[in-house]
N, C-alpha and C positions, 0 to 999 in steps of 0.2 A: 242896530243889528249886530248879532257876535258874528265875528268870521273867524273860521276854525280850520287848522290845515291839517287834511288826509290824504296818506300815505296808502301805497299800494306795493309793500316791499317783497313780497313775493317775483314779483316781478323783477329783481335783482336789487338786492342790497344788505350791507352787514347792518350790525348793530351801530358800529363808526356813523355810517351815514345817516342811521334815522338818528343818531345820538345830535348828529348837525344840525339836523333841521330841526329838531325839538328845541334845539340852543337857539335858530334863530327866530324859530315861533314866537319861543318868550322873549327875546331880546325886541323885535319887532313891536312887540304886542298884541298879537293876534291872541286870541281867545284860547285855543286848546292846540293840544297836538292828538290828533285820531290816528288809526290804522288801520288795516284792514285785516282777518283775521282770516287766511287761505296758507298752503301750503303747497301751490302748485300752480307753477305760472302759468298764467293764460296768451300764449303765442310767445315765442322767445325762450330760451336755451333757463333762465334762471337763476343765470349763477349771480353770487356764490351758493345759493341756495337757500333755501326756510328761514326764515328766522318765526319760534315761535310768539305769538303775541302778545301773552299776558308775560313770556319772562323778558320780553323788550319790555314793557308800560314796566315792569318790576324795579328794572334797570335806571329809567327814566324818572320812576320817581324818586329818586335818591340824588338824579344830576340835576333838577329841575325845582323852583319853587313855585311856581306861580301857576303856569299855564296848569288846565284841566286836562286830564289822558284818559285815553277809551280807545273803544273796539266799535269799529262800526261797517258788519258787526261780527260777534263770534258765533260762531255755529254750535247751537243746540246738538247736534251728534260727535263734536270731537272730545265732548266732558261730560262725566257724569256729573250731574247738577250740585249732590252737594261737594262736591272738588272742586267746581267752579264759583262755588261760592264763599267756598277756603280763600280761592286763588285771590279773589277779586275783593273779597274785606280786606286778608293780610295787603294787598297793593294800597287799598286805601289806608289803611293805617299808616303805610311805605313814606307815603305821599301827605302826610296831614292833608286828607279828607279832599282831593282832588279829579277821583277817578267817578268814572261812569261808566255803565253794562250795556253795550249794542249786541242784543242778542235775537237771531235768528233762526229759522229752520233749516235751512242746509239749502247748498243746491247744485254744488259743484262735484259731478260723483267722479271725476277724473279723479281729483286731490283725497278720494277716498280711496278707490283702487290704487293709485300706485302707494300709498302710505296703510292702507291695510285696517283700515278705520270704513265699519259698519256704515252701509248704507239705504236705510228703511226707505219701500218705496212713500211709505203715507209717515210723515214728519210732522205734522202742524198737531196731533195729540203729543207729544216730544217737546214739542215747544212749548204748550199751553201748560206741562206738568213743569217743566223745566223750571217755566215762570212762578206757578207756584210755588217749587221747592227754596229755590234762591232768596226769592222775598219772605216766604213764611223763617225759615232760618235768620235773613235777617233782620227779624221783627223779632225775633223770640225774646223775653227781657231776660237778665241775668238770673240764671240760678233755674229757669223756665227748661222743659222740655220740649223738641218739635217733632212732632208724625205725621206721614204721609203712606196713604194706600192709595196708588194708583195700577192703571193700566201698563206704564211702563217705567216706575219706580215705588219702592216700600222703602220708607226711613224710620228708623223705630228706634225710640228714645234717645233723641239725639241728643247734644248738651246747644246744639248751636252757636257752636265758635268755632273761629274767631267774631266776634261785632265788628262792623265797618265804624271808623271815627264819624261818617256822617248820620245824619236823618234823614230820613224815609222823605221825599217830598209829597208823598201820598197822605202821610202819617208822621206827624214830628216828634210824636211822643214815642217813636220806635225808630231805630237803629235800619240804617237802610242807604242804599248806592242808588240816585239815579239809572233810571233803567231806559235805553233806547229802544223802540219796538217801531220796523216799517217795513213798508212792502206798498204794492199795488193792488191789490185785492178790496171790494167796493164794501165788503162784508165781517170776516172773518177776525182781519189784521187789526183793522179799524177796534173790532171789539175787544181785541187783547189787550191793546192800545190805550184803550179807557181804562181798562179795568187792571193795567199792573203798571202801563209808563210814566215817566216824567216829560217824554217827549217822542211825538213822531215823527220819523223822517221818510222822507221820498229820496228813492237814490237815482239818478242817474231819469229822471221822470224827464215824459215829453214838457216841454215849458205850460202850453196850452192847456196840461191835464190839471196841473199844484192848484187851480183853483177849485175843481170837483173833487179833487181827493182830500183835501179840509176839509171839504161842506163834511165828505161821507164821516170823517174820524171825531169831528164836532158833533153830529147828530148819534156819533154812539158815543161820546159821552153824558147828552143829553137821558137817550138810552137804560144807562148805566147808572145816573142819578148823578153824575159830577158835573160841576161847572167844566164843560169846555173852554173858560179861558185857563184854566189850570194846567193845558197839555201845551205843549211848547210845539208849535212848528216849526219844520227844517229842510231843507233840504242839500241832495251833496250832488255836484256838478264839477267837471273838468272846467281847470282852469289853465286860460293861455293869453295872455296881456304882454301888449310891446308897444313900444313908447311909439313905432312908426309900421307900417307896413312890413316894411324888410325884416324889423327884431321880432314882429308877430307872427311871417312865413319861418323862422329860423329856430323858433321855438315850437311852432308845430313840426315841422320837419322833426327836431329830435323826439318829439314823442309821436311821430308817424300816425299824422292826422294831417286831415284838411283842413284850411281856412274858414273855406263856407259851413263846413262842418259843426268845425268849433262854433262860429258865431251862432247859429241855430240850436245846439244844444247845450252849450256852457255857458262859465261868465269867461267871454273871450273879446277879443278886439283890442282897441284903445283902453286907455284908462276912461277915458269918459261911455266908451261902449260898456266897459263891466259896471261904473257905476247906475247907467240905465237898467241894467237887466239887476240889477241890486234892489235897488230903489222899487221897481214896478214889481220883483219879487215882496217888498216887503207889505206894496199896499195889497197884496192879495191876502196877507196876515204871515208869511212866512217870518219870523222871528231871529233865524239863525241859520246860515250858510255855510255849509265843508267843504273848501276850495280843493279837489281832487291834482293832486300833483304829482304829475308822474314824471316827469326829471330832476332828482332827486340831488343832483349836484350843482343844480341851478339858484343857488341860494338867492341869486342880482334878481331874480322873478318876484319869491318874497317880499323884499324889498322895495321893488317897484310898486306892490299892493299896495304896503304898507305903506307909502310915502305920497301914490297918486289916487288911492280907489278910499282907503279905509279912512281915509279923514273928512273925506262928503259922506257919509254915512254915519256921524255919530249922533246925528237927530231924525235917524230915519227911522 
């Protein structure tokens, strides 16, 4: 199982900080360093403020070699598609061939009102063209042109660059970023899902739901005409692990949560508690875990994963 650490810096932090924990990602060896792509904190003051997210991943991939960097996910309304598909090759290229696209429909209209960024009430044709636009651009082969008439973008004769350094995992003989697409919807997502990602994810899902929501995202790939073992399952959950009771009330306390909370909804407890909720996640078929970490200067937390949780899990 990969485990992957996501950041939620909106909620306060510079570049310095996520620059740490990206340092300790890869030093640890955790799988990726993710983030979240908001401009507007959700409870709490904020400071020092925004940081934007594709010019932190920009940043990152220059101090980084190893670990894989993404958005999970960026919102379909704060970029015009093909700028976001400028943004997100030029990063891969940044990074020899490291990055990946968690892109979504929007849905947080605070961060749009006070930042002054449009906010459609109906989003998911926005997403579905978005999708198009990004991947058709990065499939186009050299010397090729790309066009798009839609509902809520025309691209006309495009050259299609920059090309990301990687391939398509949809398509190898085309130039292309892993694309993250997830949500909870029994119908819609699931379809998008088959038909543009490399991987679905469940964010913050009740534990009891991760096995209905594969059945739905596997049978539209079926759908769709793809092998559903081709889609990668995922899920991102808060994490809070302490080696005894006391380090596990002391680390919820700073991210102002409950115990019983946590245990119910994350990978939380003991080490031996997150390794359960690991483990039973992956016989459900989940593949790949984003450890949501919202104390950001807690680097000993990392570490402790890394040292008691991630080494029972490498033949899971």
């Amino acid at each position: 199982m990969d485990l992957r650490i996501f950041t939620e810096p909106q909620q306060g932090a510079t570049y310095d900080d996520l620059l740490a924990v990206a340092r300790a990602t890869e030093d640890l060896g955790f799988d990726a360093f993710f983030r979240s792509d908001h401009y507007l904190a959700m409870g709490g003051d904020g400071l020092p403020g925004p940081t934007d997210a594709w010019t932190t991943l920009a940043g990152l991939a220059r101090e980084t070699s190893r670990i894989r960097l993404g958005t999970l996910v960026s919102s379909a309304t704060f970029r015009y598609p093909g700028v976001l598909a400028i943004q997100v090759a030029q990063v891969d290229q940044m990074s020899g061939g490291r990055v990946e696209l968690g892109l979504g429909a929007g849905w947080y209209a605070a961060e749009h009102a006070a930042y002054g960024i449009p906010f459609p009430a109906k989003r998911f044709g926005i997403l579905t063209e978005q999708l198009e636009i990004v991947t058709g651009l990065w499939g186009t082969p050299p010397g090729g042109r790309f066009e798009h008439a839609g509902e809520h973008y025309t691209l006309t004769d495009s050259p299609a660059l920059p090309s990301p350094v990687q391939r398509s995992p949809l398509d190898p003989s085309r130039a292309g970023v892993p694309v993250i697409v997830g949500g909870g919807g029994p119908t819609r997502t699931p379809q998008l899902a088959a038909r543009f990602a490399a991987e679905y994810n469940q964010a913050f899902p009740e534990v009891a739901d991760v096995p209905g929501r594969i059945a739905h995202v596997r049978a539209a790939c079926v759908a769709e005409g793809r092998d559903p073992d081709t889609l990668v399952q995922s899920v991102a959950l808060v994490l809070c692990v302490g080696r005894d009771e006391a380090e596990l009330a002391r680390r919820a306390a700073a991210i102002g949560r409950e115990v019983p909370e946590l245990r119910a909804h994350g990978v939380a407890g003991t080490p031996d508690e997150a390794v359960e909720r690991l483990t039973w996640l992956a016989a459900q078929g989940v593949q790949r875990v984003y450890l949501q970490v919202l104390d950001l200067a807690d680097l000993e937390h990392l570490q402790l994963v890394a040292e008691r949780v991630a080494p029972h899990l490498v033949e899971v």
